[in-house]
FILO-505683 format. One record per residue: x, y, z of N, C-alpha, C, O, CB in turn; residue in one letter. Coordinates in steps of 0.001 Angstrom, whole numbers, padded with zeros to 6 digits, always signed. Glycine has a CB too. Example, Ala and Ser with C-alpha at 12.3 -4.5 7.8 and 13.67 -1.06 7.14 Angstrom:
! residues 2
+013190-005690+007800+012300-004500+007800+013200-003300+007800+014236-003319+008465+011308-004473+009046a+012850-002250+007080+013670-001060+007140+012900+000030+007870+013409+001138+008039+014084-000598+005725s
This chain:
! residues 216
+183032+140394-151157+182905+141702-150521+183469+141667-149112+184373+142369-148659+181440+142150-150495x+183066+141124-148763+183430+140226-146872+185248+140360-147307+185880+141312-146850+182574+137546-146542x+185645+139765-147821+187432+139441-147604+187515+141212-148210+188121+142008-147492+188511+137657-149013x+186981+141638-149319+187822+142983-149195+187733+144141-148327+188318+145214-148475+187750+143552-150230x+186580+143651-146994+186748+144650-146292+187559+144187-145091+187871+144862-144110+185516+145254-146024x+187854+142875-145353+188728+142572-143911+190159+142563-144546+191145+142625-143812+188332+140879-142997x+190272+142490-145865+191647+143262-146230+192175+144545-145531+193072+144867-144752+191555+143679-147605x+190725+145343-146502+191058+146818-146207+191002+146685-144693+192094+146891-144162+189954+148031-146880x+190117+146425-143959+190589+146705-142161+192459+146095-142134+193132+146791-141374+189203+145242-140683x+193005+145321-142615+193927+144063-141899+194901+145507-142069+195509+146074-141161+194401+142071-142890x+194819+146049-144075+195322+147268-144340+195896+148153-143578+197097+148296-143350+194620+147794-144755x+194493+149082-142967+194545+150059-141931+194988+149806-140501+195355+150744-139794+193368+150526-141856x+194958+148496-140046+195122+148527-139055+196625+148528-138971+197215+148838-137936+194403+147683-138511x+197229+148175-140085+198969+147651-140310+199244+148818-140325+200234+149127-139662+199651+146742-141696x+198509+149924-141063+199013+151234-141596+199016+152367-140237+199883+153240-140256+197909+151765-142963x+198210+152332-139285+197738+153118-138284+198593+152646-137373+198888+153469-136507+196315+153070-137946x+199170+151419-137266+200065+150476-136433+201620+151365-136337+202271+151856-135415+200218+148756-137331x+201820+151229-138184+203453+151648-138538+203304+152994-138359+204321+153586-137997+204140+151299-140152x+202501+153512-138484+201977+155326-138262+202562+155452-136355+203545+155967-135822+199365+155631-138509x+201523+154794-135903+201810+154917-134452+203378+155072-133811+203947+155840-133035+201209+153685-133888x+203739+153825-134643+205676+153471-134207+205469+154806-134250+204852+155518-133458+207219+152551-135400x+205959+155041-135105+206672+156463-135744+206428+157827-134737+207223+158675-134332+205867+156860-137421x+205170+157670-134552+204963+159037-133790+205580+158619-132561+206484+159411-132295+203346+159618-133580x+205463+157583-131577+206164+157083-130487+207379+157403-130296+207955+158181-129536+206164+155934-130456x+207718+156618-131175+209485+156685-131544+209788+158190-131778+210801+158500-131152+210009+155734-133166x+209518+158713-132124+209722+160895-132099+209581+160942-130937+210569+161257-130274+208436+162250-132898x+208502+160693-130351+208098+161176-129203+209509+161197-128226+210155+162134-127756+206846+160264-128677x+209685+159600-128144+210431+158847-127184+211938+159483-127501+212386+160185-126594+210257+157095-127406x+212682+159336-128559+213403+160113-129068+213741+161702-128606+214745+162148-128051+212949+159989-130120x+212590+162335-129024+213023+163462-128543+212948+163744-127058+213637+164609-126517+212414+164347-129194x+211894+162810-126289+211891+163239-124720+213291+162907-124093+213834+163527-123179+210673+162382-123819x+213769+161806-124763+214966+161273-124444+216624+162185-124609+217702+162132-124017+214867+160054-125325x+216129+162878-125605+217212+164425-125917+217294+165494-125153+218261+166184-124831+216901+165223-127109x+215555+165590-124757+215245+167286-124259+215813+166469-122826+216576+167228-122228+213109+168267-124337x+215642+165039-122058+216201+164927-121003+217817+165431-121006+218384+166463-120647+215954+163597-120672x+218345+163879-121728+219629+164653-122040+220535+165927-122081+221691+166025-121669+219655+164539-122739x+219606+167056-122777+219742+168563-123083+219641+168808-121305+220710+169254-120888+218270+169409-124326x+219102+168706-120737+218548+169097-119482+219324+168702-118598+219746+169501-117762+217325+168680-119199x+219681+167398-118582+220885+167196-117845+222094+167428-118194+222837+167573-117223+220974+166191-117543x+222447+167494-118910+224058+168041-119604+224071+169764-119111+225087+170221-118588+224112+167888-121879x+222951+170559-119320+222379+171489-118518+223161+171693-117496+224251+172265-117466+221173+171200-118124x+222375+171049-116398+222416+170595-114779+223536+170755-114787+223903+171881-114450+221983+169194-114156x+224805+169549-115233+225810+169466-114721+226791+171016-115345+227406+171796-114618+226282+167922-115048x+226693+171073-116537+226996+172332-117243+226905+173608-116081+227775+174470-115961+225841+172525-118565x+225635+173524-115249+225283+174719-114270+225925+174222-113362+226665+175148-113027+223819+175112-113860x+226086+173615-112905+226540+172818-111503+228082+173332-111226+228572+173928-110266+226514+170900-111709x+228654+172847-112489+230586+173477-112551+230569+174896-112471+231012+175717-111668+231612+173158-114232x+229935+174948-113524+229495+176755-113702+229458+177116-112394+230606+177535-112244+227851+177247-114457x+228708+177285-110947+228559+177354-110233+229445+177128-109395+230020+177928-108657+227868+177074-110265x+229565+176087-109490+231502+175458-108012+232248+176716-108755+232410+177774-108145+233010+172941-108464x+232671+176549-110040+233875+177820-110329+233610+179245-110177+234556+180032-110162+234350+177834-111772x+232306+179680-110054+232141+180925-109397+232120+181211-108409+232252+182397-108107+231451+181389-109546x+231944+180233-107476+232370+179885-105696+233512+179963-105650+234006+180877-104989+232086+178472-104963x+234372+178997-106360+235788+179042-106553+236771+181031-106450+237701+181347-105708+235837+178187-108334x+236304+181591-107116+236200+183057-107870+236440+183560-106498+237506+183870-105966+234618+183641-108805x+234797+183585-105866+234203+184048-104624+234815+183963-103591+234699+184765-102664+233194+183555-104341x+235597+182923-103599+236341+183101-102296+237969+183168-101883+238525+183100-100786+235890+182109-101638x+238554+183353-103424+239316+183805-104365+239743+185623-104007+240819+186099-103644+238426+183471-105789x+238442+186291-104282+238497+187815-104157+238117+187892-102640+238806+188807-102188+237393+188714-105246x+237297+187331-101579+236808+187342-100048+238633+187212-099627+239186+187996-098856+235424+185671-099431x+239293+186125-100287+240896+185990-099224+241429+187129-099813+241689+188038-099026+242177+184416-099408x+241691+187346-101137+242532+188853-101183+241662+189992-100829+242310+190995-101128+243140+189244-102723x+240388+190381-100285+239614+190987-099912+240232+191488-098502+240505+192666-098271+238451+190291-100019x+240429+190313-097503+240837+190281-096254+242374+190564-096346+242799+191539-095727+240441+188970-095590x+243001+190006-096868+244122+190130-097013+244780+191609-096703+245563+192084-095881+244257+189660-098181x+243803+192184-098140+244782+193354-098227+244566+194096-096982+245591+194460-096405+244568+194317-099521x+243112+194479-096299+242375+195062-095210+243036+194457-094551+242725+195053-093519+240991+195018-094984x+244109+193345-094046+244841+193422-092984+246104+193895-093123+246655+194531-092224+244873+192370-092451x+246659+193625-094247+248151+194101-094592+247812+195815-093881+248606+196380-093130+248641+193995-096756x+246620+196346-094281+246544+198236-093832+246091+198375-092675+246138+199533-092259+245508+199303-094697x+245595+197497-091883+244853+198168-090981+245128+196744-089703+244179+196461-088972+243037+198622-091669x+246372+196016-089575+245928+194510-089290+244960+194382-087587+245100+193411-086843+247672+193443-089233x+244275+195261-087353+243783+195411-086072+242285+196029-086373+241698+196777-085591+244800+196367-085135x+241504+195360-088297+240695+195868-088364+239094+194636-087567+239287+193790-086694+240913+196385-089888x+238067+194861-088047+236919+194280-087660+236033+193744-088973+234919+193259-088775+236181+195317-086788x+236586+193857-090341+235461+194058-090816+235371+192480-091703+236337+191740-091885+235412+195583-091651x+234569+192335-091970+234729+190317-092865+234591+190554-094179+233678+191264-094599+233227+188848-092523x+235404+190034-094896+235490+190602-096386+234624+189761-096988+234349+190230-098092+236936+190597-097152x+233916+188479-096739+232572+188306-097365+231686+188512-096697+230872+187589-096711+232279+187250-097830x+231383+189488-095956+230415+190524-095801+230263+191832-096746+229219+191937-097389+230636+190951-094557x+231158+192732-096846+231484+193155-097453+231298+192446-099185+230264+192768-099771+232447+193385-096772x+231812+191967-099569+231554+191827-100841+230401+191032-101644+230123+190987-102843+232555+191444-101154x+229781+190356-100375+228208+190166-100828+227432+191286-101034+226858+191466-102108+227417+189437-099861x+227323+192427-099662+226453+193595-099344+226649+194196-100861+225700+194594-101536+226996+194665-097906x+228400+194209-101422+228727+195353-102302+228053+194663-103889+227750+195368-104852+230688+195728-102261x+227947+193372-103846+227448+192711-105222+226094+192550-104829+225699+193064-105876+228177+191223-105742x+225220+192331-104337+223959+192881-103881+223714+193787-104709+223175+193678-105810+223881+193377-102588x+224345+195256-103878+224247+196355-104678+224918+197166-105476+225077+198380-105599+223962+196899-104225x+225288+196152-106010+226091+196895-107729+227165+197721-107313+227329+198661-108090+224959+198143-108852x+228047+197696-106245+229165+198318-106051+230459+198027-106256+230930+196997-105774+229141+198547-105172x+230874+198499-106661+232511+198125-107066+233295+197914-105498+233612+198928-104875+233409+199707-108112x+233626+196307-104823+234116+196125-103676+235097+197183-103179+235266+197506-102003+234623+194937-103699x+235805+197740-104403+237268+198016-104481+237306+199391-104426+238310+199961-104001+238007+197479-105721x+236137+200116-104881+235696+201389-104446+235413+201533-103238+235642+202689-102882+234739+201795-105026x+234859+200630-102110+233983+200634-100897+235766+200229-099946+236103+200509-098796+232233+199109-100926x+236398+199624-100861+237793+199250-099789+238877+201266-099810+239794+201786-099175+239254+197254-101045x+238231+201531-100607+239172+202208-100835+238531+204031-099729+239039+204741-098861+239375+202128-102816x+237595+204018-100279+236997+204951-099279+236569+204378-097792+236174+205212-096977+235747+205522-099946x+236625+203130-097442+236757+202920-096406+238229+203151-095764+238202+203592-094615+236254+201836-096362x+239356+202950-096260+240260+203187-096379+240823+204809-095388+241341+205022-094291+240218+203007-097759x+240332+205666-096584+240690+207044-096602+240191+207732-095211+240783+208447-094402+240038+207739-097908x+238486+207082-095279+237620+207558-094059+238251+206932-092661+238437+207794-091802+235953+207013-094263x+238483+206064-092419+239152+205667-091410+239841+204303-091028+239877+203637-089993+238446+205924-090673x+240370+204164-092286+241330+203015-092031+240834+201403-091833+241449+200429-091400+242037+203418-090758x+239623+201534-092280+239074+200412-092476+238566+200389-090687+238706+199371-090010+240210+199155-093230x+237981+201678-090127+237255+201684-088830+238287+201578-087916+237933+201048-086863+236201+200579-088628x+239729+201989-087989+240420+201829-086768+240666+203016-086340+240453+203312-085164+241563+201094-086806x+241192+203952-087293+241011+205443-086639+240005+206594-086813+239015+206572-087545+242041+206069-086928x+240345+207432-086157+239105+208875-086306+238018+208135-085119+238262+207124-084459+238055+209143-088481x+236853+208915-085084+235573+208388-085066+234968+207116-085000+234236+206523-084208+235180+208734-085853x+235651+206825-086375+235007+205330-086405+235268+204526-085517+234305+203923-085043+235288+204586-087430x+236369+204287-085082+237194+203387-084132+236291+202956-082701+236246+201933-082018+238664+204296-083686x+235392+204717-082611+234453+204291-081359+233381+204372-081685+232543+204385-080783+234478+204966-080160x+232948+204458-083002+231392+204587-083683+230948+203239-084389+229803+202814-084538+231337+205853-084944x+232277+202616-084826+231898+201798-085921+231470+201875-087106+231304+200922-087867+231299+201280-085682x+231252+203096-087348+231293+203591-088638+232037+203634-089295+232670+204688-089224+231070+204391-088801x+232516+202639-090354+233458+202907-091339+233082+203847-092347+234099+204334-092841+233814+201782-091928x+232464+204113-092645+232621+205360-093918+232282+206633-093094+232284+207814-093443+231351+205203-095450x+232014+206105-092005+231573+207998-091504+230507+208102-091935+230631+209301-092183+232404+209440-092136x+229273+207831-092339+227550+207880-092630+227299+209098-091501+227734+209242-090358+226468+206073-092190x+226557+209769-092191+226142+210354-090835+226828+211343-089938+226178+212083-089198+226011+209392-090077x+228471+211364-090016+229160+211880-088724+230086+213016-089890+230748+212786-090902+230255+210395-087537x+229705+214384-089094+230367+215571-090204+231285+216182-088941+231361+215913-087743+228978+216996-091119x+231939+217139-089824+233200+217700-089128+232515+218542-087711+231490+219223-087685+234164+218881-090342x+233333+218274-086737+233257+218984-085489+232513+218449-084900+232187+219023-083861+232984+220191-085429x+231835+217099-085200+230853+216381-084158+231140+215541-083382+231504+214484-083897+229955+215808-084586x+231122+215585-082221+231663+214862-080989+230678+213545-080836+229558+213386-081323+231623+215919-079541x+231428+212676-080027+230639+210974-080089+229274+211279-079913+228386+210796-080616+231092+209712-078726x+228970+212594-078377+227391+212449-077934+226787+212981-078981+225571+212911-078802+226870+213197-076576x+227122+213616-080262+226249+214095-080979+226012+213028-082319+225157+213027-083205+226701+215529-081272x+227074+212204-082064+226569+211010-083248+225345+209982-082243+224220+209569-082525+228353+209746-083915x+226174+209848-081044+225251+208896-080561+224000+209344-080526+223062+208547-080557+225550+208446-079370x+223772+210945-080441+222023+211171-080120+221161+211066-081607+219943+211196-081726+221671+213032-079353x+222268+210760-082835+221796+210340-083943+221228+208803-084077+220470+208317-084916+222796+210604-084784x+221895+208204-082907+221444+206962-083135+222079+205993-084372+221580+205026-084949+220077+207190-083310x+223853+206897-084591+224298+205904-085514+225307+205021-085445+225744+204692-086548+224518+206377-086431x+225703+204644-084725+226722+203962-083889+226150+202776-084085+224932+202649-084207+226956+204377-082377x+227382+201348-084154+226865+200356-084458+227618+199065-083572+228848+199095-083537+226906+200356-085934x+227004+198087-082955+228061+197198-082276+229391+196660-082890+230512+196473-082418+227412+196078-081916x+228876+196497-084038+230297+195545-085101+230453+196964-086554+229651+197837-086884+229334+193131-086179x+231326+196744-086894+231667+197199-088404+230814+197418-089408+230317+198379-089996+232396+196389-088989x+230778+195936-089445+230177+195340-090339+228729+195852-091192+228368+195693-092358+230057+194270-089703x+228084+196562-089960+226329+196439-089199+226669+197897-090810+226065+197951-091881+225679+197078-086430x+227538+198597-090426+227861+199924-091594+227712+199904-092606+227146+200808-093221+228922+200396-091823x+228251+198680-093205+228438+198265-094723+227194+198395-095012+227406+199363-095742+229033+196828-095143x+225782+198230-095096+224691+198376-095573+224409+199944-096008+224542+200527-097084+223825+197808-094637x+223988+200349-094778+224051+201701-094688+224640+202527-095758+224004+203383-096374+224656+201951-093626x+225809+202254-095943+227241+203307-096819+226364+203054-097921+225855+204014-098499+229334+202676-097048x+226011+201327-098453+225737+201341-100289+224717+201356-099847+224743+200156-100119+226113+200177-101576x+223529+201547-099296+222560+202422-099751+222559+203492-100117+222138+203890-101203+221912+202547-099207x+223241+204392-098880+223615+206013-099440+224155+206148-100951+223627+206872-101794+224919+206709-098461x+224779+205702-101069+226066+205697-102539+224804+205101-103353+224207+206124-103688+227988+204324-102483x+224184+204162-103779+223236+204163-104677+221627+204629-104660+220835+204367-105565+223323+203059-104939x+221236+205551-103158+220112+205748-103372+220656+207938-103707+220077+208804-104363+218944+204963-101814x+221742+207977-103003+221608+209072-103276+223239+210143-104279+223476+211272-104710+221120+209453-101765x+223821+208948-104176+224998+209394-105502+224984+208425-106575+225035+208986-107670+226702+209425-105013x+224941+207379-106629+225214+206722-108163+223571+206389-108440+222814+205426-108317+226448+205015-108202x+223495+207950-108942+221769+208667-109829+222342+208926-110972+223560+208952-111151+220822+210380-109214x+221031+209243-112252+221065+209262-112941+222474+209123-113749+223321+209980-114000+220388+209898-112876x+222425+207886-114032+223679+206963-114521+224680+207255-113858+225616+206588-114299+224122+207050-115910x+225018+207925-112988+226252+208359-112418+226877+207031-111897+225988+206223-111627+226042+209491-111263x+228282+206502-111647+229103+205496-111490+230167+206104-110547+230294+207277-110196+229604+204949-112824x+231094+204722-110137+232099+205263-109241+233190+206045-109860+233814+206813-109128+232683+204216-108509x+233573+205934-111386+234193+206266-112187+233753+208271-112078+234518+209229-112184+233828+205205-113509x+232465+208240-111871+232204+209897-111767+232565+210446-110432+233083+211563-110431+230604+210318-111998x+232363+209795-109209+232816+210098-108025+234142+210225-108260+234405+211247-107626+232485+209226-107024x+235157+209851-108762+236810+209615-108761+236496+211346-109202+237076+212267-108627+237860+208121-110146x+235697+211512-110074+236117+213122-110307+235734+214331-109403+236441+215300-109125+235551+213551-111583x+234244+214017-108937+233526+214728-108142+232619+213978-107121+231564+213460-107486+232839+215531-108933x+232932+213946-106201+232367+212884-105011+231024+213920-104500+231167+214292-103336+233807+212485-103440x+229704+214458-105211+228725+214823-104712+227526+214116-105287+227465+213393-106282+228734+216089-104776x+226232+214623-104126+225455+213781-104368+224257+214185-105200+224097+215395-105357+225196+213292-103286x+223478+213436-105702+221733+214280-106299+221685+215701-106243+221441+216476-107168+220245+213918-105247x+222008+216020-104769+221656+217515-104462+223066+218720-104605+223124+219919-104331+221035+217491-102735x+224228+217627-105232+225580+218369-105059+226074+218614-104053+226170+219778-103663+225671+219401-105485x+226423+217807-103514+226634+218122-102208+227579+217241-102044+227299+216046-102141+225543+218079-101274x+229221+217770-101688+230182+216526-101339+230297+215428-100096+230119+215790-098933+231345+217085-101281x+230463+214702-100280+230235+213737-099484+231793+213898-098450+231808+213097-097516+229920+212242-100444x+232799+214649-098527+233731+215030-098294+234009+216574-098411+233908+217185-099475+234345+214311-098875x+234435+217248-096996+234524+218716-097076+236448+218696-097527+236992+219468-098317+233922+219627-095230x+237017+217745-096855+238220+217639-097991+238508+218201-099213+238129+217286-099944+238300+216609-098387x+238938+219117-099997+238673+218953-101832+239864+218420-102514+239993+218654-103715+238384+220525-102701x+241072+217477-101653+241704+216469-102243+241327+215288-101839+242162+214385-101891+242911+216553-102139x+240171+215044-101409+238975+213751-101165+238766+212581-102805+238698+211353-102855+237007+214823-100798x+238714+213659-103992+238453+212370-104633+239923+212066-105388+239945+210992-105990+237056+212466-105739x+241111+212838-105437+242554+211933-105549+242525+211213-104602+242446+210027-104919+243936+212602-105505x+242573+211518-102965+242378+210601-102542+242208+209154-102812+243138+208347-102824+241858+210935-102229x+240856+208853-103047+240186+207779-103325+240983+207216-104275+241511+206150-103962+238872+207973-103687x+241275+207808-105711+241667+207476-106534+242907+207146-106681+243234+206517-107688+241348+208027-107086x+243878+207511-105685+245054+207139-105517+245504+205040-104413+246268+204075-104432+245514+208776-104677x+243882+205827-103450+243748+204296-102772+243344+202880-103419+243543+201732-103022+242755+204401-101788x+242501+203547-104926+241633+202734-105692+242893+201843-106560+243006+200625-106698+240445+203755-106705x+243487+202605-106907+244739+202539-107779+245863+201573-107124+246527+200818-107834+245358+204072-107968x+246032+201650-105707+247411+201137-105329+246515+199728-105075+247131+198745-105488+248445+202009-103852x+244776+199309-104299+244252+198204-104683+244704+197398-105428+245138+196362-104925+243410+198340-105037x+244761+197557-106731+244413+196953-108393+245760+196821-108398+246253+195948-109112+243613+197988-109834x+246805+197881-107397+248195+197547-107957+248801+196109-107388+249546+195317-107964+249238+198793-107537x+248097+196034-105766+248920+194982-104972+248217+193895-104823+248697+192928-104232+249356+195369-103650x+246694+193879-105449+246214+192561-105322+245573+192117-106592+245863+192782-107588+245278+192456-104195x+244610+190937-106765+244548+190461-107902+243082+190760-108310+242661+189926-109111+244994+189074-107910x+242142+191780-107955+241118+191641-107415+240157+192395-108655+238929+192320-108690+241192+192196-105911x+240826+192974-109437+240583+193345-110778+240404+192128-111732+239419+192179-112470+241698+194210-111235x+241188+191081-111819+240908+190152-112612+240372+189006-112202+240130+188084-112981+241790+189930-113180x+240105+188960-110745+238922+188081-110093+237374+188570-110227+236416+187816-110398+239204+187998-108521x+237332+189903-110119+236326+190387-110271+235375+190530-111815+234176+190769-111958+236693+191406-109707x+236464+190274-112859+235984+190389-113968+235931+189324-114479+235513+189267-115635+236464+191138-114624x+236431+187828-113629+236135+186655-113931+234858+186311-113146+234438+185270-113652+237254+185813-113714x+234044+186692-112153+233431+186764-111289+231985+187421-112069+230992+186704-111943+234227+187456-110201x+231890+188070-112463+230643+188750-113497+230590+188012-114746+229517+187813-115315+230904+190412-113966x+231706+187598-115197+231598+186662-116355+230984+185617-116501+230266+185287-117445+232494+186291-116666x+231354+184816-115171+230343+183547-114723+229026+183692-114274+228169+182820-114416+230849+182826-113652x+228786+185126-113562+227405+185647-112904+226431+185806-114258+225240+185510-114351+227619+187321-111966x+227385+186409-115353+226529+186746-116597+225610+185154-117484+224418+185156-117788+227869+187574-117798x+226540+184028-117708+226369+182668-117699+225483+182762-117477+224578+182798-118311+226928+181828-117103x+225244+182892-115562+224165+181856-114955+223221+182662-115053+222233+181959-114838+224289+181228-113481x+222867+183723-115247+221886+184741-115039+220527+184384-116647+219531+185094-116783+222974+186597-115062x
Protein backbone atom coordinates (compact mmCIF):
# COMPACT_ATOMS: atom_id res chain seq x y z
CA UNK A 1 0.00 0.00 0.00
CA UNK A 2 2.98 2.33 1.20
CA UNK A 3 4.91 2.00 -2.45
CA UNK A 4 1.52 2.63 -4.28
CA UNK A 5 1.00 5.74 -2.72
CA UNK A 6 4.50 6.95 -3.12
CA UNK A 7 4.12 5.90 -6.74
CA UNK A 8 1.02 7.71 -7.13
CA UNK A 9 2.68 10.92 -5.25
CA UNK A 10 6.27 10.31 -7.47
CA UNK A 11 3.19 10.23 -10.42
CA UNK A 12 1.66 13.58 -9.59
CA UNK A 13 4.38 15.25 -8.70
CA UNK A 14 6.09 14.41 -12.37
CA UNK A 15 2.66 15.25 -13.79
CA UNK A 16 2.06 18.78 -11.96
CA UNK A 17 5.93 19.31 -12.72
CA UNK A 18 5.44 18.78 -16.81
CA UNK A 19 2.00 20.71 -16.34
CA UNK A 20 3.91 23.62 -14.74
CA UNK A 21 6.74 23.72 -17.75
CA UNK A 22 4.06 24.21 -19.96
CA UNK A 23 2.14 26.90 -18.40
CA UNK A 24 5.63 28.81 -17.81
CA UNK A 25 6.83 28.30 -21.06
CA UNK A 26 3.29 30.12 -22.56
CA UNK A 27 3.66 32.39 -20.15
CA UNK A 28 7.35 33.23 -20.93
CA UNK A 29 6.72 32.85 -24.60
CA UNK A 30 4.09 35.00 -24.94
CA UNK A 31 5.46 37.86 -22.51
CA UNK A 32 8.41 37.57 -24.67
CA UNK A 33 6.13 38.41 -28.03
CA UNK A 34 3.75 40.97 -26.41
CA UNK A 35 7.45 42.58 -25.51
CA UNK A 36 8.60 42.17 -28.89
CA UNK A 37 5.04 43.40 -30.37
CA UNK A 38 5.69 46.46 -28.16
CA UNK A 39 8.87 47.22 -29.19
CA UNK A 40 8.71 46.76 -32.88
CA UNK A 41 5.72 49.20 -31.88
CA UNK A 42 8.07 51.83 -30.36
CA UNK A 43 10.37 51.87 -33.10
CA UNK A 44 7.45 51.50 -35.80
CA UNK A 45 6.12 54.94 -33.83
CA UNK A 46 9.36 56.44 -33.49
CA UNK A 47 10.00 56.62 -37.67
CA UNK A 48 6.42 57.22 -37.94
CA UNK A 49 7.06 60.25 -36.03
CA UNK A 50 10.74 61.60 -37.40
CA UNK A 51 8.78 61.34 -40.96
CA UNK A 52 5.99 63.46 -39.88
CA UNK A 53 8.52 66.02 -38.51
CA UNK A 54 10.20 65.45 -41.66
CA UNK A 55 6.56 66.57 -43.54
CA UNK A 56 6.36 69.44 -40.86
CA UNK A 57 8.99 71.24 -41.71
CA UNK A 58 8.73 70.41 -45.30
CA UNK A 59 5.25 72.57 -45.53
CA UNK A 60 6.73 75.43 -42.43
CA UNK A 61 9.83 76.11 -45.47
CA UNK A 62 7.33 76.29 -48.37
CA UNK A 63 4.98 77.97 -45.85
CA UNK A 64 7.63 80.84 -45.47
CA UNK A 65 8.74 80.70 -48.66
CA UNK A 66 5.88 81.52 -50.51
CA UNK A 67 4.84 84.51 -47.73
CA UNK A 68 8.12 85.91 -48.73
CA UNK A 69 8.21 85.51 -52.45
CA UNK A 70 4.56 88.06 -51.81
CA UNK A 71 5.16 90.10 -49.26
CA UNK A 72 9.28 89.74 -48.68
CA UNK A 73 9.08 92.52 -45.85
CA UNK A 74 6.47 90.33 -44.01
CA UNK A 75 6.54 89.41 -39.95
CA UNK A 76 4.77 86.43 -39.70
CA UNK A 77 6.60 82.61 -38.80
CA UNK A 78 5.16 79.97 -40.80
CA UNK A 79 5.41 77.44 -37.93
CA UNK A 80 3.43 79.54 -36.01
CA UNK A 81 1.02 79.75 -38.24
CA UNK A 82 0.66 76.25 -39.15
CA UNK A 83 0.65 74.80 -35.71
CA UNK A 84 -2.18 77.55 -34.50
CA UNK A 85 -3.96 76.42 -38.04
CA UNK A 86 -3.61 72.37 -37.24
CA UNK A 87 -4.57 72.97 -33.68
CA UNK A 88 -7.60 74.21 -35.12
CA UNK A 89 -8.61 72.28 -37.99
CA UNK A 90 -7.80 74.96 -40.53
CA UNK A 91 -6.73 74.60 -43.85
CA UNK A 92 -3.01 76.62 -43.57
CA UNK A 93 -3.61 77.51 -47.18
CA UNK A 94 -6.95 79.06 -46.63
CA UNK A 95 -5.49 81.30 -43.64
CA UNK A 96 -2.36 82.14 -46.31
CA UNK A 97 -4.65 83.09 -48.69
CA UNK A 98 -7.06 85.46 -46.90
CA UNK A 99 -4.28 86.72 -45.14
CA UNK A 100 -3.07 87.49 -48.35
CA UNK A 101 -6.10 89.43 -49.81
CA UNK A 102 -6.66 91.28 -46.29
CA UNK A 103 -3.37 92.74 -46.24
CA UNK A 104 -0.62 91.19 -47.73
CA UNK A 105 0.38 89.05 -45.18
CA UNK A 106 0.20 92.43 -42.59
CA UNK A 107 2.25 94.77 -44.74
CA UNK A 108 -0.37 96.90 -46.16
CA UNK A 109 -3.77 98.67 -45.22
CA UNK A 110 -4.26 98.83 -41.48
CA UNK A 111 -2.60 95.99 -40.65
CA UNK A 112 0.83 97.22 -41.31
CA UNK A 113 0.20 99.53 -38.10
CA UNK A 114 -2.28 97.23 -36.25
CA UNK A 115 -0.80 93.98 -36.77
CA UNK A 116 -3.66 92.57 -37.65
CA UNK A 117 -3.41 90.35 -40.38
CA UNK A 118 -6.84 89.36 -41.17
CA UNK A 119 -8.34 92.59 -40.06
CA UNK A 120 -10.35 90.89 -36.81
CA UNK A 121 -12.14 93.45 -35.56
CA UNK A 122 -11.24 96.54 -37.92
CA UNK A 123 -14.37 97.48 -40.48
CA UNK A 124 -14.48 99.99 -43.20
CA UNK A 125 -13.92 103.70 -42.30
CA UNK A 126 -12.22 103.01 -38.99
CA UNK A 127 -9.29 104.97 -38.21
CA UNK A 128 -6.18 103.47 -35.96
CA UNK A 129 -7.75 105.48 -32.66
CA UNK A 130 -10.85 103.63 -33.14
CA UNK A 131 -9.22 100.17 -33.43
CA UNK A 132 -6.88 101.05 -30.74
CA UNK A 133 -9.82 102.06 -28.28
CA UNK A 134 -10.90 98.41 -29.21
CA UNK A 135 -7.97 97.22 -27.73
CA UNK A 136 -6.99 95.18 -30.86
CA UNK A 137 -3.75 95.92 -31.96
CA UNK A 138 -1.03 93.56 -31.36
CA UNK A 139 2.95 93.90 -30.84
CA UNK A 140 3.96 91.06 -33.42
CA UNK A 141 1.75 89.44 -36.25
CA UNK A 142 1.81 86.59 -35.11
CA UNK A 143 -0.13 87.45 -31.54
CA UNK A 144 -3.36 87.58 -34.67
CA UNK A 145 -3.15 84.20 -35.86
CA UNK A 146 -5.11 82.91 -32.82
CA UNK A 147 -7.67 85.30 -32.80
CA UNK A 148 -8.60 84.94 -36.83
CA UNK A 149 -9.12 80.75 -36.20
CA UNK A 150 -11.04 81.22 -33.43
CA UNK A 151 -13.38 83.57 -35.20
CA UNK A 152 -13.48 81.26 -38.42
CA UNK A 153 -14.30 78.18 -36.23
CA UNK A 154 -16.28 79.56 -33.37
CA UNK A 155 -18.31 81.67 -35.55
CA UNK A 156 -18.17 80.58 -39.46
CA UNK A 157 -17.08 76.99 -39.91
CA UNK A 158 -20.76 76.05 -37.90
CA UNK A 159 -22.87 73.66 -38.53
CA UNK A 160 -20.64 71.58 -40.84
CA UNK A 161 -19.82 74.51 -42.77
CA UNK A 162 -15.96 74.25 -44.26
CA UNK A 163 -13.60 76.51 -46.10
CA UNK A 164 -14.84 74.97 -49.28
CA UNK A 165 -18.38 76.90 -48.29
CA UNK A 166 -16.68 80.21 -47.57
CA UNK A 167 -15.00 80.04 -51.29
CA UNK A 168 -18.78 80.50 -52.12
CA UNK A 169 -20.18 82.70 -49.45
CA UNK A 170 -17.81 84.12 -46.82
CA UNK A 171 -20.71 84.76 -43.94
CA UNK A 172 -21.04 83.93 -40.61
CA UNK A 173 -23.77 81.95 -38.08
CA UNK A 174 -25.62 85.18 -38.20
CA UNK A 175 -24.98 85.82 -42.16
CA UNK A 176 -23.13 88.23 -42.03
CA UNK A 177 -20.03 88.72 -44.50
CA UNK A 178 -16.96 88.79 -43.17
CA UNK A 179 -16.08 91.06 -46.23
CA UNK A 180 -18.21 94.17 -47.46
CA UNK A 181 -16.25 93.48 -50.83
CA UNK A 182 -18.78 91.07 -52.94
CA UNK A 183 -15.74 89.93 -55.16
CA UNK A 184 -14.18 88.91 -51.62
CA UNK A 185 -14.78 85.21 -52.02
CA UNK A 186 -13.17 84.93 -55.92
CA UNK A 187 -10.86 86.68 -54.35
CA UNK A 188 -9.81 84.16 -51.93
CA UNK A 189 -10.36 81.59 -54.31
CA UNK A 190 -8.28 82.84 -56.91
CA UNK A 191 -5.32 83.38 -54.03
CA UNK A 192 -6.18 79.76 -52.76
CA UNK A 193 -5.67 78.47 -56.23
CA UNK A 194 -2.41 80.22 -57.41
CA UNK A 195 -1.03 78.65 -53.58
CA UNK A 196 -1.57 74.93 -54.71
CA UNK A 197 -0.33 76.27 -58.11
CA UNK A 198 3.32 77.50 -57.04
CA UNK A 199 4.03 75.46 -54.10
CA UNK A 200 3.94 71.92 -52.97
CA UNK A 201 1.81 72.35 -50.03
CA UNK A 202 -1.23 70.38 -51.18
CA UNK A 203 0.68 67.22 -51.29
CA UNK A 204 2.64 67.86 -48.08
CA UNK A 205 -0.34 68.49 -46.40
CA UNK A 206 -2.08 65.36 -47.40
CA UNK A 207 1.01 63.44 -46.56
CA UNK A 208 0.98 65.22 -43.22
CA UNK A 209 -2.70 63.96 -42.01
CA UNK A 210 -1.87 60.65 -43.34
CA UNK A 211 0.84 60.13 -40.83
CA UNK A 212 -1.25 62.24 -38.09
CA UNK A 213 -4.09 59.61 -38.89
CA UNK A 214 -1.34 56.51 -38.08
CA UNK A 215 -0.38 57.97 -34.92
CA UNK A 216 -3.66 59.04 -33.65
Amino acid sequence: MKEKVEKWFKTTIVALTWFATIVLTFIVVNHNSKDDTDYNYQIYRARTELAMQGIKDDIVTSIDSYIDSVAPDNSLNGIKLFELCDKYGVDVRFAMAQAQVESHFGTKGMAAKTNIVWNVQTYDGDTLEDIKKRKCTFKHPDESIEPYLLLLVNDYFVDGKTEEDMFINFVNHDNKRYASNTNYEDMMLNVYNRINENTNLKKLIREYKRYKMILS
